[in-house]
PDB file as gemmi writes it, atoms N, CA and C in Angstrom:
CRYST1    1.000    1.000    1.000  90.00  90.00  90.00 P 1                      
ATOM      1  N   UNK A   1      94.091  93.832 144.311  1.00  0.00           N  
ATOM      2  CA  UNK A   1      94.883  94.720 143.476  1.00  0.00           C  
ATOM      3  C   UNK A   1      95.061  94.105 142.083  1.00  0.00           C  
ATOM      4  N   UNK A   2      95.582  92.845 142.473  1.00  0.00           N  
ATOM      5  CA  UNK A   2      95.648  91.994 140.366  1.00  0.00           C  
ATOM      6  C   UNK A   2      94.251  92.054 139.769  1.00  0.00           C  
ATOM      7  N   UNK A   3      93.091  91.868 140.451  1.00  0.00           N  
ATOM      8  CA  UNK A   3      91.880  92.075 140.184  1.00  0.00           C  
ATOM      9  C   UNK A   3      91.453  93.446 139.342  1.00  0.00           C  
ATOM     10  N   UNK A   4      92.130  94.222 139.957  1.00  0.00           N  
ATOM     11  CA  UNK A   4      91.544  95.572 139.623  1.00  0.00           C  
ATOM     12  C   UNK A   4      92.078  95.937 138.930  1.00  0.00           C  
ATOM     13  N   UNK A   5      93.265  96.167 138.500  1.00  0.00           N  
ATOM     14  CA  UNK A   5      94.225  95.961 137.452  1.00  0.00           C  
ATOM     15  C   UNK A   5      94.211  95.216 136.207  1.00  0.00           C  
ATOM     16  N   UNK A   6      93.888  94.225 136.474  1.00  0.00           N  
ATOM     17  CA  UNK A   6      93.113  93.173 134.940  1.00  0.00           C  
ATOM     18  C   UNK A   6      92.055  93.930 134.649  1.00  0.00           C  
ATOM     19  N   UNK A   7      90.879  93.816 135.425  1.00  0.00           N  
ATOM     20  CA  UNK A   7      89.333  94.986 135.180  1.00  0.00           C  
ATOM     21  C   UNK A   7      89.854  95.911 134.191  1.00  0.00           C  
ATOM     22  N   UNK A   8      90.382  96.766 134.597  1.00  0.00           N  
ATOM     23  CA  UNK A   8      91.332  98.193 134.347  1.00  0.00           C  
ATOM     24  C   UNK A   8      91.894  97.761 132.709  1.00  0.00           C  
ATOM     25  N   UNK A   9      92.771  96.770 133.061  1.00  0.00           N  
ATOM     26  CA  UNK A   9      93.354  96.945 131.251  1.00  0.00           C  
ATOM     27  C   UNK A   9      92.259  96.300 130.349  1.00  0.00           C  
ATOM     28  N   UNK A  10      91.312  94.968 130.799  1.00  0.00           N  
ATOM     29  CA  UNK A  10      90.141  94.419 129.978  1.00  0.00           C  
ATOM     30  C   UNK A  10      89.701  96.114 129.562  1.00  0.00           C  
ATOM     31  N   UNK A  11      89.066  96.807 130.138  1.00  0.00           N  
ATOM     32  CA  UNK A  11      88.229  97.938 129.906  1.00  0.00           C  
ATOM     33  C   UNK A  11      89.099  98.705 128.836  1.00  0.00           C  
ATOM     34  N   UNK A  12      90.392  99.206 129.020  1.00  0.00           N  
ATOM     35  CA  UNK A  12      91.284  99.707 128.408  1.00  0.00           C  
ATOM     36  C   UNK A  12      91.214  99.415 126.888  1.00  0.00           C  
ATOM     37  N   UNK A  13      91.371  97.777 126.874  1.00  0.00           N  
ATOM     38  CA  UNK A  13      91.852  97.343 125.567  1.00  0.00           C  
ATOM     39  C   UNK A  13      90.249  97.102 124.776  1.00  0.00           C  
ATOM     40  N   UNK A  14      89.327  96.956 125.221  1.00  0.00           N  
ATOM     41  CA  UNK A  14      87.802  96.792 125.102  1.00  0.00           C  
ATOM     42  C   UNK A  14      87.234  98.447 124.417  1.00  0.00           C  
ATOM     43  N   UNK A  15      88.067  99.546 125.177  1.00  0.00           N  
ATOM     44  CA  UNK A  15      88.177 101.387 124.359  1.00  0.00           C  
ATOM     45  C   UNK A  15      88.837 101.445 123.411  1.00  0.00           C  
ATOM     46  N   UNK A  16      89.961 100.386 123.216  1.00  0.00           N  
ATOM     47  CA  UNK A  16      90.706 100.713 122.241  1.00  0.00           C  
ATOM     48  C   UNK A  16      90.302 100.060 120.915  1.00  0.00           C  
ATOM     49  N   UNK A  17      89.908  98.748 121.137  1.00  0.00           N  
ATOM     50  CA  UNK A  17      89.362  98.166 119.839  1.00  0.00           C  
ATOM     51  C   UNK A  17      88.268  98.229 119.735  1.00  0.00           C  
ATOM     52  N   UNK A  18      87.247  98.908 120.433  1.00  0.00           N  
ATOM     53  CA  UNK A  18      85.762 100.053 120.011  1.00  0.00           C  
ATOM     54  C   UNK A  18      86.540 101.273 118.836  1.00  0.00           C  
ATOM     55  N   UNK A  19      87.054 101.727 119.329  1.00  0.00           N  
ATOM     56  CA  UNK A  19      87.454 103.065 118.905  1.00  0.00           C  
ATOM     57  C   UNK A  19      87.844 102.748 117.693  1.00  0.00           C  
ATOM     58  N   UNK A  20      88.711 101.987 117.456  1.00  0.00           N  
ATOM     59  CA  UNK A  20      89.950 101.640 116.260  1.00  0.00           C  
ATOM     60  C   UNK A  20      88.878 100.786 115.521  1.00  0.00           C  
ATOM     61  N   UNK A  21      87.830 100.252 115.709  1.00  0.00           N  
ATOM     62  CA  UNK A  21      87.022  99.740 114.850  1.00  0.00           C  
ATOM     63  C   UNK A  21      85.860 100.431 114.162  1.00  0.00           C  
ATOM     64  N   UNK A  22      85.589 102.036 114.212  1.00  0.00           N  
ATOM     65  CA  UNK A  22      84.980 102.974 113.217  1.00  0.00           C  
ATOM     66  C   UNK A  22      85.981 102.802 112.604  1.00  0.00           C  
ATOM     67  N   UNK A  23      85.173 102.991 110.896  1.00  0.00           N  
ATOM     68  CA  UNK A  23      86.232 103.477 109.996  1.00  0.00           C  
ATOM     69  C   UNK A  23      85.934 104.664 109.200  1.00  0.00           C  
ATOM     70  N   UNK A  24      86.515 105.648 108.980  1.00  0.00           N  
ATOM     71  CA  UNK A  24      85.984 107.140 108.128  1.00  0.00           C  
ATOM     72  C   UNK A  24      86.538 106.725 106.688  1.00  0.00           C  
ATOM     73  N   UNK A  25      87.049 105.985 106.313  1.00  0.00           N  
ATOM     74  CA  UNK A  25      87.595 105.877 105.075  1.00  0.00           C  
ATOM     75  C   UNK A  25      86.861 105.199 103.998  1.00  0.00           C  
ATOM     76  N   UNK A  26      86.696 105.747 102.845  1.00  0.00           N  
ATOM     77  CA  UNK A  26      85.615 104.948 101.831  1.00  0.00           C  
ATOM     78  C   UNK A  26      86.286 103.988 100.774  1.00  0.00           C  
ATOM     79  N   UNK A  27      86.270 103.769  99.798  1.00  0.00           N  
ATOM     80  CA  UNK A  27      86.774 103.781  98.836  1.00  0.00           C  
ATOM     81  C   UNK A  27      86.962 104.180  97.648  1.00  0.00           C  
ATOM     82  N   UNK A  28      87.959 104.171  96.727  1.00  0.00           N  
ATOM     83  CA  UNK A  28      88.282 105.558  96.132  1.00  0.00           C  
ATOM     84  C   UNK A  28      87.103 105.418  95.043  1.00  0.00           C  
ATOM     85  N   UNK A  29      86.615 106.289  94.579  1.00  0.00           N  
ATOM     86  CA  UNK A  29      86.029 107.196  93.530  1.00  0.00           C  
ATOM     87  C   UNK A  29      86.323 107.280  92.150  1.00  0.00           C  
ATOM     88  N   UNK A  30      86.026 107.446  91.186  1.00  0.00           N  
ATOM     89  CA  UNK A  30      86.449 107.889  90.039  1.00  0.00           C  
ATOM     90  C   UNK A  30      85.113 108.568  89.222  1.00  0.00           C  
ATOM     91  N   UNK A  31      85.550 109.777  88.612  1.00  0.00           N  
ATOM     92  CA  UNK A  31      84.715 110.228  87.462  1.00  0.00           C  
ATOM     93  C   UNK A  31      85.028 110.295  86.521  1.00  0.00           C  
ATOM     94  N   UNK A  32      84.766 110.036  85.121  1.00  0.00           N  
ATOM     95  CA  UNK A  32      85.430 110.357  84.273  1.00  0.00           C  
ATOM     96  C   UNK A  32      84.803 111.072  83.162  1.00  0.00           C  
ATOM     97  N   UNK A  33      85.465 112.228  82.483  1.00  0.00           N  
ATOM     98  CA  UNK A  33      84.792 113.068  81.739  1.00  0.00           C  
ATOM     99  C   UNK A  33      85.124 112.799  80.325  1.00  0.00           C  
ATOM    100  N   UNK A  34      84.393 112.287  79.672  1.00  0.00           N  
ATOM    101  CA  UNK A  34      85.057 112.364  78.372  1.00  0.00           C  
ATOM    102  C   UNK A  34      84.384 112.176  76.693  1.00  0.00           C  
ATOM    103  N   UNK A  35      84.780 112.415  75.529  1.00  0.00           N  
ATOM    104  CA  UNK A  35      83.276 112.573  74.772  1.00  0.00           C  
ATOM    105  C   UNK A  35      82.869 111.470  74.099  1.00  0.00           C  
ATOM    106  N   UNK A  36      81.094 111.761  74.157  1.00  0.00           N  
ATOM    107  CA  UNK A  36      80.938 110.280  73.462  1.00  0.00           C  
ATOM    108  C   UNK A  36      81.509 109.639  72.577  1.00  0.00           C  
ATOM    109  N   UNK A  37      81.877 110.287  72.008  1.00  0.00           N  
ATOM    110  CA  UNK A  37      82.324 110.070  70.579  1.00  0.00           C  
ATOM    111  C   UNK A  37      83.488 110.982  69.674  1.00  0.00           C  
ATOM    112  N   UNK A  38      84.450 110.273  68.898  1.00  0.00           N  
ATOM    113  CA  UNK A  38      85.498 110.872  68.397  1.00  0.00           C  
ATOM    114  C   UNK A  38      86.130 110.195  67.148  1.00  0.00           C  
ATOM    115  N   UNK A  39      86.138 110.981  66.325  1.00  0.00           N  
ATOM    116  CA  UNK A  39      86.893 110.286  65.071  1.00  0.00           C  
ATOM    117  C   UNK A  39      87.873 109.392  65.340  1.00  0.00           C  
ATOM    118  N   UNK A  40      88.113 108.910  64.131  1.00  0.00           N  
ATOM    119  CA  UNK A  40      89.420 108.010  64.343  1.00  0.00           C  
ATOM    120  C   UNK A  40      90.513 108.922  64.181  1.00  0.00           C  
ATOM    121  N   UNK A  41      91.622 108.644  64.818  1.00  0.00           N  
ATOM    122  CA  UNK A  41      92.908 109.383  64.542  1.00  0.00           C  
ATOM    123  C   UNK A  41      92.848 110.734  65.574  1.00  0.00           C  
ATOM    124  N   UNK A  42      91.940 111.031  65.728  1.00  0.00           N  
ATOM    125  CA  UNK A  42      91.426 112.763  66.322  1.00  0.00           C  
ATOM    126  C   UNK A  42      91.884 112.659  68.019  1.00  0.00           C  
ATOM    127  N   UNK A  43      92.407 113.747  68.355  1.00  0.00           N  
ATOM    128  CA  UNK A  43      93.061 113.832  69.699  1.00  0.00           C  
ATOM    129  C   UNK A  43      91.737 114.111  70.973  1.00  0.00           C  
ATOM    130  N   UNK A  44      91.951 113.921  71.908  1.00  0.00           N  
ATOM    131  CA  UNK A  44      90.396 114.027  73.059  1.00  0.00           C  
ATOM    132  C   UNK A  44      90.898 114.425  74.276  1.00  0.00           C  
ATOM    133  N   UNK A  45      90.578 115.218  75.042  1.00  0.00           N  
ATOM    134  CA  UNK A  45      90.406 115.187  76.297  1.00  0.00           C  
ATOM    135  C   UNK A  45      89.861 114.431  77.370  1.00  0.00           C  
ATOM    136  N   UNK A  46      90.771 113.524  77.897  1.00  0.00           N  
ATOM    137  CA  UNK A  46      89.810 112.971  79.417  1.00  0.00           C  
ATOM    138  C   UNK A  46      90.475 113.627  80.596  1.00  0.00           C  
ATOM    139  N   UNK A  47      89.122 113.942  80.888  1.00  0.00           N  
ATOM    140  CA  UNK A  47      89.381 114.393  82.496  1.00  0.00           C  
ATOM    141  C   UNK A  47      88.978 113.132  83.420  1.00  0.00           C  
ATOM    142  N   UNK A  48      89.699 113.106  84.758  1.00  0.00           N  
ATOM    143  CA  UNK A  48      89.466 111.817  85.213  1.00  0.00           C  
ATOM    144  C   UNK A  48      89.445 112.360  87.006  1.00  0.00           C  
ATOM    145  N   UNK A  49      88.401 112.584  87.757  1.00  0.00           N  
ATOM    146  CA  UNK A  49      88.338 112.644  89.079  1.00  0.00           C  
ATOM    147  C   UNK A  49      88.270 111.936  89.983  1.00  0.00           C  
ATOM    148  N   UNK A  50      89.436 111.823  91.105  1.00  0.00           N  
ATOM    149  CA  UNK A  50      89.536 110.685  91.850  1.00  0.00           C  
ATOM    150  C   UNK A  50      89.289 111.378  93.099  1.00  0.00           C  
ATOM    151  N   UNK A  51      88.141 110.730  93.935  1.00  0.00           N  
ATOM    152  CA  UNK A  51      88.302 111.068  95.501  1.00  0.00           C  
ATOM    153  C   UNK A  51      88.065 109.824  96.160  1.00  0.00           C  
ATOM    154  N   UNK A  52      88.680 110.191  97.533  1.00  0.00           N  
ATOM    155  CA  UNK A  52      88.805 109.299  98.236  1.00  0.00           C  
ATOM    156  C   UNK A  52      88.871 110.124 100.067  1.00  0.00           C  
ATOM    157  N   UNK A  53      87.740 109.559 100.545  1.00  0.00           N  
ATOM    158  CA  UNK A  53      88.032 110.192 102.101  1.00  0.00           C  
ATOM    159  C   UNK A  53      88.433 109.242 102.616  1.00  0.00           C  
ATOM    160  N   UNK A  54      89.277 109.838 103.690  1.00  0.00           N  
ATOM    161  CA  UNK A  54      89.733 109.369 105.243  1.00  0.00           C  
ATOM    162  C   UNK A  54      91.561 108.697 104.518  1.00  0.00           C  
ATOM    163  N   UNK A  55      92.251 109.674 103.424  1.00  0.00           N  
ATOM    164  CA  UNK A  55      93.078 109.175 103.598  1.00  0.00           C  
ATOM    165  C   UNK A  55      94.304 109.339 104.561  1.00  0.00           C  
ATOM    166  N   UNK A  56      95.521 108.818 104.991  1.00  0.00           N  
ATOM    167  CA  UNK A  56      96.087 108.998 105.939  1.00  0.00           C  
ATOM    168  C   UNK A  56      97.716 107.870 105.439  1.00  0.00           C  
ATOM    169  N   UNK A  57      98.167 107.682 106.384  1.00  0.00           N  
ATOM    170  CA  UNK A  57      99.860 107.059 105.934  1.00  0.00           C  
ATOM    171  C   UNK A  57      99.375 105.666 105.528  1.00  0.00           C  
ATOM    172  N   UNK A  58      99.124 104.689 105.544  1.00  0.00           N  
ATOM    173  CA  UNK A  58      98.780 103.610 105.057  1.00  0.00           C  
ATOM    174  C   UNK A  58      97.484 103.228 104.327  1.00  0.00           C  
ATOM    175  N   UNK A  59      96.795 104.215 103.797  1.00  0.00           N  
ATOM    176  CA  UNK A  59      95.431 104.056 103.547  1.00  0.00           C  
ATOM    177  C   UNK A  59      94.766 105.001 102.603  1.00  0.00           C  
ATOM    178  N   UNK A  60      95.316 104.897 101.310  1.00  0.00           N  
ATOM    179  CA  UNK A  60      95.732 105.928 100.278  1.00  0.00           C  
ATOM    180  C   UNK A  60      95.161 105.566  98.937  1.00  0.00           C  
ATOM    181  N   UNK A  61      95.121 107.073  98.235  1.00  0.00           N  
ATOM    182  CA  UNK A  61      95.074 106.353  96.703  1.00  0.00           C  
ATOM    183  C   UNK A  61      96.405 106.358  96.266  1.00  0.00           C  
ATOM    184  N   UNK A  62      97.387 106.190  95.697  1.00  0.00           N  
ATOM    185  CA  UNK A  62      98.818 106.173  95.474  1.00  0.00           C  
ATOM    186  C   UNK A  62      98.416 106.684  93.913  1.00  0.00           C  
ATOM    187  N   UNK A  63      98.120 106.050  92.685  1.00  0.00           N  
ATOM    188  CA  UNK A  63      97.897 106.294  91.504  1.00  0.00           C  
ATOM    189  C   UNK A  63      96.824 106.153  90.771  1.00  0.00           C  
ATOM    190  N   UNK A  64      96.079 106.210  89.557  1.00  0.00           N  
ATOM    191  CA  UNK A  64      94.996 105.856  88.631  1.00  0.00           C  
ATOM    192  C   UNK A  64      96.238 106.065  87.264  1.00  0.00           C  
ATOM    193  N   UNK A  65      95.430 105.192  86.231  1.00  0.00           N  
ATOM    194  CA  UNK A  65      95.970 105.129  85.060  1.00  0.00           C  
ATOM    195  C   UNK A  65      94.591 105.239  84.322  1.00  0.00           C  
ATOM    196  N   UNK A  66      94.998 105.323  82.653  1.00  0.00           N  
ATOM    197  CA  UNK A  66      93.968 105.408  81.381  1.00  0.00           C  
ATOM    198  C   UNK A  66      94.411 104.210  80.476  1.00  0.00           C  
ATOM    199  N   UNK A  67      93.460 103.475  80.654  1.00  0.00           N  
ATOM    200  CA  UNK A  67      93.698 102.701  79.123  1.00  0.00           C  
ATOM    201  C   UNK A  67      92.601 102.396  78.372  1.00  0.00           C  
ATOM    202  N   UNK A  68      93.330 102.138  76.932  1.00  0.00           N  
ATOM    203  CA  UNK A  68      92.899 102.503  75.885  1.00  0.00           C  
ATOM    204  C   UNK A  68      92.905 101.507  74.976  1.00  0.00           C  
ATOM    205  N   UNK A  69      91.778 100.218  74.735  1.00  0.00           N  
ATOM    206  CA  UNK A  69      92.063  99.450  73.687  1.00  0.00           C  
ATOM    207  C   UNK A  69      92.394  98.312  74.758  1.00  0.00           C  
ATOM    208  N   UNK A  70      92.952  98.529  76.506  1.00  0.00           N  
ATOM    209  CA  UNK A  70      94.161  97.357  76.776  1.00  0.00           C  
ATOM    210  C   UNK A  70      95.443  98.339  76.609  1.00  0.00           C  
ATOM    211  N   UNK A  71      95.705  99.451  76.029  1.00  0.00           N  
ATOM    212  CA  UNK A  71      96.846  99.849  76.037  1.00  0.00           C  
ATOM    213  C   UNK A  71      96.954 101.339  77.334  1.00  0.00           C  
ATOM    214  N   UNK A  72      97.650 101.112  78.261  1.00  0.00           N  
ATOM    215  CA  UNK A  72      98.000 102.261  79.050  1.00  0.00           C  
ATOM    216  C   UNK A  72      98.494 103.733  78.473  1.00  0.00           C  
ATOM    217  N   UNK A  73      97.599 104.856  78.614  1.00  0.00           N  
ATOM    218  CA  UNK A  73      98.249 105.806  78.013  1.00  0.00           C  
ATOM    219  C   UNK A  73      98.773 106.489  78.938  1.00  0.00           C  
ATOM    220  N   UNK A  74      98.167 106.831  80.046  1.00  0.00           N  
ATOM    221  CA  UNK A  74      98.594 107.717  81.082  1.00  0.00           C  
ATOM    222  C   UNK A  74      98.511 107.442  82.203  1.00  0.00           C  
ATOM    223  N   UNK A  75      99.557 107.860  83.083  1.00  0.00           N  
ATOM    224  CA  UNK A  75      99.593 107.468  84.641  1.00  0.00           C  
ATOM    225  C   UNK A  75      99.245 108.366  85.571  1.00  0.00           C  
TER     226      UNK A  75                                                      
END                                                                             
C-alpha cells in the first residue's frame, strides 16, 4: 500500500511539473511608428504597439514609456 501510494504521487508530481513546464508566454513586443524625420521645434506623432501573448496575473506587460534625447516624455 506505501508502495503504491509513493508510485501514485511520484507520477502525480512528474504530470504536474511536465505540464507547468510548457510555456505560452513570449516576450513583449514593441512597434513603433514614427517619422523619419522632423524639424526642430515641430510637434510628431508616435504611435507605439505593444504585444505580448500568454499574459495572465503575474506575467504581464504593466507599462512602456517614450524617451527622447534620455528625457521621458510619455508613460
Amino acid at each position: 500500500m506505501k508502495k503504491t501510494l509513493s508510485a501514485a504521487a511520484c507520477i502525480a508530481a512528474a504530470l504536474v511539473l511536465g505540464w507547468a513546464g510548457v510555456a505560452y508566454a513570449n516576450k513583449t513586443s514593441v512597434v513603433i511608428a514614427a517619422p523619419e524625420a522632423a524639424s526642430k521645434g515641430s510637434s510628431v506623432t508616435i504611435t507605439i504597439t505593444v504585444s505580448h501573448n500568454g499574459n495572465n496575473w503575474f506575467h504581464f506587460t504593466d507599462w512602456a514609456y517614450i524617451k527622447v534625447n534620455g528625457t521621458e516624455v510619455q508613460r
